[in-house]
N, C-alpha and C positions, 0 to 999 in steps of 0.2 A: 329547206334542209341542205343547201347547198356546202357548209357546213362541216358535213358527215359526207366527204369525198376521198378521207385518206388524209397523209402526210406525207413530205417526202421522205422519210422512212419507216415509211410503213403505208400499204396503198389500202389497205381496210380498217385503220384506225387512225383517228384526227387524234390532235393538240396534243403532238408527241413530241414536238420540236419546236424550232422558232422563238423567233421575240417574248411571246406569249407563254413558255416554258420557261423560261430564264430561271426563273426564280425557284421553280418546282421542286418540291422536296420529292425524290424519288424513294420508295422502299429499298431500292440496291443502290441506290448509291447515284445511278445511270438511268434512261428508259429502258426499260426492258426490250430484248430482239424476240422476236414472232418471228421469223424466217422458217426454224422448223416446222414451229406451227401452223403457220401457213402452207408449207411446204402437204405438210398431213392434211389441213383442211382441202388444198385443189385437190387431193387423191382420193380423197374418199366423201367427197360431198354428193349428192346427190341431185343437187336444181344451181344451174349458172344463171343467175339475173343478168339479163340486159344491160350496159352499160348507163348509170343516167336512171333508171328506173326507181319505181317507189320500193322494189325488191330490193335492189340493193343499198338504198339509201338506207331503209330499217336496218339491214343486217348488220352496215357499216357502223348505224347507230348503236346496235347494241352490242356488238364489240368494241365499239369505243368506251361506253360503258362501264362495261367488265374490267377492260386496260385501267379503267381509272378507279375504280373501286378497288382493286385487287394491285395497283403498282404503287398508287400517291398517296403518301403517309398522311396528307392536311385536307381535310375537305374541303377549303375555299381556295384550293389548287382544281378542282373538278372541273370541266367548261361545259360538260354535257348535260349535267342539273342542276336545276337553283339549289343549294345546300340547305337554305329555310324553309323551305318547303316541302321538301320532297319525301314523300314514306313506301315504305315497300312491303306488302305480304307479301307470305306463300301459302299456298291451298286453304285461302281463307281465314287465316290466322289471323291475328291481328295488327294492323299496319305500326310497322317499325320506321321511327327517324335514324337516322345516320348516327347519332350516339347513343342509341340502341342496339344496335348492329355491333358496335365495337363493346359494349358491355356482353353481349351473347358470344363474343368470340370472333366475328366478323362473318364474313360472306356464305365459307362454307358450313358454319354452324346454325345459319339463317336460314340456308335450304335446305336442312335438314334436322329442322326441328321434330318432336317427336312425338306424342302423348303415352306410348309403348313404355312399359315397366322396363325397368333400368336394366335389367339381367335379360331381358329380349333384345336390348336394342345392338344393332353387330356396329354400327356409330352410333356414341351417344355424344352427344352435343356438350353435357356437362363435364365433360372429362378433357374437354379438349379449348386451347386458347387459341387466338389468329396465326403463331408459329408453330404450334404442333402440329392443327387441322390442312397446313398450309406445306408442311411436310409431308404428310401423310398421303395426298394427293399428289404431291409431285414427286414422290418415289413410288406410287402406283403407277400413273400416267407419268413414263420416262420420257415419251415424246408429244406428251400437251393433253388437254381436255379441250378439245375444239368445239365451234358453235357452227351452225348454219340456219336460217332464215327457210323454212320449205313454204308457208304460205303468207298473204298479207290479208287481211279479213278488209281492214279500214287504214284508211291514211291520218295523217294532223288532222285536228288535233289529239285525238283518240286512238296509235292506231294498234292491234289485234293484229297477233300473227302468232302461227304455228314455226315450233324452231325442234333443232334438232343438237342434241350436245351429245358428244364421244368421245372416246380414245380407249388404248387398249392396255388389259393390265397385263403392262411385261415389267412391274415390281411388286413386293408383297403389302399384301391393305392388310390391316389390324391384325396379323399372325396369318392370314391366309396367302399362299403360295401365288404366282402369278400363273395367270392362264393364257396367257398370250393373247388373250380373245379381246371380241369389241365388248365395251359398256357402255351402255348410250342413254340417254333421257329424250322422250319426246313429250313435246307437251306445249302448251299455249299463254299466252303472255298479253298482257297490257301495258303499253306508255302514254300516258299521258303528257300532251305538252303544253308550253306556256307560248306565247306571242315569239319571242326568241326561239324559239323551237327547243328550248329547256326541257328536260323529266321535272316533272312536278307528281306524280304520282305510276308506282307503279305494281302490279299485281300478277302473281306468279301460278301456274297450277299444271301440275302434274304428278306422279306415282313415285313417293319416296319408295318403297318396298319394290317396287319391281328396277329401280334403279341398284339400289344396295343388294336385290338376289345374282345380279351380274356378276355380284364379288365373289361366291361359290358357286356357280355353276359346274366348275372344274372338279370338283368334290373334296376341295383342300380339307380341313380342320383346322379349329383354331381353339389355341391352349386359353384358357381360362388363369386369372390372378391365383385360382384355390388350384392351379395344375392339375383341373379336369380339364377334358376336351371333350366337344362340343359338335358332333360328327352333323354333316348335312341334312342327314334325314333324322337329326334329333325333334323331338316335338318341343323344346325348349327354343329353337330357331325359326321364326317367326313370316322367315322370306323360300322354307324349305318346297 
């Protein structure tokens, strides 16, 4: 996994730069800079891997990941998975290929898919494209949704790990007010790899609902399309 050591700009995600990039169609235009978000992730992580270790190799890996799902408009720009291959659930759903993902809206509407009646859901996935959803999080999270790595279960080809994702909402989510507070997801994760040390499969699981009750815990309100509101301790709000 040698690999998954960083770039020269950027020391926790590979194939941001160089030779190998040349050609890359970026979503802005540029690579994207992590600085801040990095900056956030050393300050509030909670486990520093080793340098060289299989901690931080995964971690590396799956923020490289993320960078590339989330920055590079062409999947055969991706270097960290075979693009034929590769599918992705969440909490046992059913496995999504890459042009699946981009029909459901992309990333953030993948992990937060829902089976909840449409009038509970405080995100609902149907309402939202890869630039709304993509909005919407990043005028929440002003200063990033960071990832961290807390355990490794197993290493290649298989490997299992506990991770840890945050940031704080100092912008307003779907009508609700910002709380300045953390919102964090914990939960546990599969990659599967190829010979190249390629994702060829991978499998997601943890608590949509306890992640989206983060978004009112502050006891904002949030207006409804019929200009009702929809107070936290309503029994129509599903994460109350």
């Amino acid at each position: 996994m040698d690999q998954y050591k960083g770039s020269d700009v950027d020391k926790y995600r590979s194939f941001m730069s160089g030779e190998g990039e040349k050609n890359t169609k970026w979503k802005l235009g540029v690579p994207p800079n992590y600085d801040a978000i990095n900056e956030l992730f050393e300050e509030g992580r909670t486990k520093i891997w080793p340098t060289g270790s299989l901690g931080e190799q995964v971690q590396n890996l799956v923020k490289t990941w993320e960078m590339e799902m989330f920055n590079k408009v062409n999947p055969q720009d991706y270097k960290s998975v075979d693009v034929t291959k590769l599918t992705i659930s969440v909490n046992g759903r059913k496995p999504l290929k890459l042009e699946d993902v981009a029909k459901i809206g992309g990333g953030y509407n993948m992990f937060l898919q829902t089976s909840l009646p449409e009038d509970l859901r405080l995100y609902n996935p149907s309402d939202e494209t890869v630039d709304t959803a993509q909005k919407i999080f990043t005028t929440t999270f002003t200063r990033g949704f960071v990832l961290e790595v807390l355990e490794v279960y197993s290493g290649p080809p298989v490997i299992a790990y506990k991770f840890r994702h945050w940031g704080y909402m100092e912008g307003p989510f779907k009508g609700l007010q910002p709380t300045g507070e953390i919102v964090e997801i914990i939960g546990v994760s599969t990659f599967e790899l190829d010979e190249q040390f390629k994702i060829v499969k991978i499998q997601f699981f943890y608590d949509r609902g306890e992640f989206l009750a983060g978004f009112i815990k502050g006891g904002s309100t949030v207006t409804t399309t019929q200009d009702s509101t929809i107070g936290v301790g309503s029994s129509r709000c599903p994460f109350s």
